[in-house]
Structure formats: C-alpha cells, structure tokens
N, C-alpha and C positions, 0 to 999 in steps of 0.2 A: 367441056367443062362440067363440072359437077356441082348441082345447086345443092342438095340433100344429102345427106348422112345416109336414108336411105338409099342412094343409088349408087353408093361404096362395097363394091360387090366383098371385100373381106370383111365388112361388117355384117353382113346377109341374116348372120344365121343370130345375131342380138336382137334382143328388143330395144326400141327407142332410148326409154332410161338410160342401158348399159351402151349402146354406142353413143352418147353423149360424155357419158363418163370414159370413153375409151378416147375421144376426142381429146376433153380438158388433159390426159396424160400424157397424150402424143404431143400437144401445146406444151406440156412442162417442158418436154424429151427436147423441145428447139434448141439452138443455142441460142447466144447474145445477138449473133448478126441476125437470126433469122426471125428472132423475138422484132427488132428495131426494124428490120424490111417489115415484115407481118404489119408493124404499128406504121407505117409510113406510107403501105399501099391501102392501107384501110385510110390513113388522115386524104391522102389523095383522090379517094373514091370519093370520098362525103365530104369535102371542102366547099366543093360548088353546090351541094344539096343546102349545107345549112349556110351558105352564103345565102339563100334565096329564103330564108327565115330572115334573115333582115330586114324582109320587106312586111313584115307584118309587124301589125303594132297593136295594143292595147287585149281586147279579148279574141278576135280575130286571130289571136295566133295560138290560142288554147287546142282549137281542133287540128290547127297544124302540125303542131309540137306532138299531140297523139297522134296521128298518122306518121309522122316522123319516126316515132316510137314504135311502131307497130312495122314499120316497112326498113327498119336499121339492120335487123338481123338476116331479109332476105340477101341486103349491101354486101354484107361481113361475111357468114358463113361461107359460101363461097371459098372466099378468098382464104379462109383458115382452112379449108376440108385440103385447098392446091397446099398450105404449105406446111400441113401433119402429112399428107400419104404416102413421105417414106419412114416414119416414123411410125406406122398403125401396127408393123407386125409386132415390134417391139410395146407397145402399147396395151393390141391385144394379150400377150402373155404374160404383162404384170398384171393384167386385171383379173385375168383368168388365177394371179399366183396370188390376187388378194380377194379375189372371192371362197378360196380356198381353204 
C-alpha cells in the first residue's frame, strides 16, 4: 500500500505542489459510486478514532482535537492515492494540458 504521493512512481518526475494538484483531478475523474465508497472507507477508518474523543471533556480535549488534526491526513491519503491510481494517467495529461 502506498502511504505518499511521493511513492507513486508516475508521479516521480512532479514536484509536491503539482502532484497534489494531479491528485485533487484524478479525485474529480471518480465517478458517483467511487466518490460514496471513497467517503465510506474514510467514515469507517476514523469512526472508532473520533469515537475515543468522546472521552474527553472540557480543555483536555483542545491538544486532542490538534493531534487529531495533525494525524487525519496520514488516515485519509492513503486511502484516496488506492482509489485515484487508475485515474492518474488521465489526470496527469490534463495537468500537463493546463499547465500549457
């Protein structure tokens, strides 16, 4: 599995920036069903995470909520890099057609 954008070998030859924005295209490129899976394996990953913010109360839960914040994207990406990388070549070439 692939935690990073950089370790998409057809994105190699981007810089960060630009394979982030090749990402959000390839995300457009989903359809309906793969938008609603995409949103359902993410609700599913992090249900039991921020269930366990329930247990905090009053200021106590300020430094939670930032670490929460800070550690949600390593959850997620993931899981969106599995379900743009058949979508990337197509991705790549509109970026490539609107850098142009």
């Amino acid at each position: 599995m692939i935690f990073r954008l950089s370790q998409v070998p057809e994105l190699s030859s981007l810089n960060l920036r630009d394979k982030q924005q090749v990402k959000v295209i390839a995300l457009n490129m989903l359809s309906a069903k793969e938008k609603v899976a995409l949103a359902v394996c993410k609700l599913l990953l992090l249900t039991p995470f921020f269930m366990a913010l329930a247990y905090f109360e009053g200021f106590h839960l300020l430094p939670v909520l930032l670490v929460a914040g800070l550690i949600y994207p390593l959850f997620t990406v993931p899981i969106e890099i599995q379900f743009v990388r058949k979508h990337l070549d197509g991705a790549i070439k509109e970026f490539e057609q609107g850098k142009n």
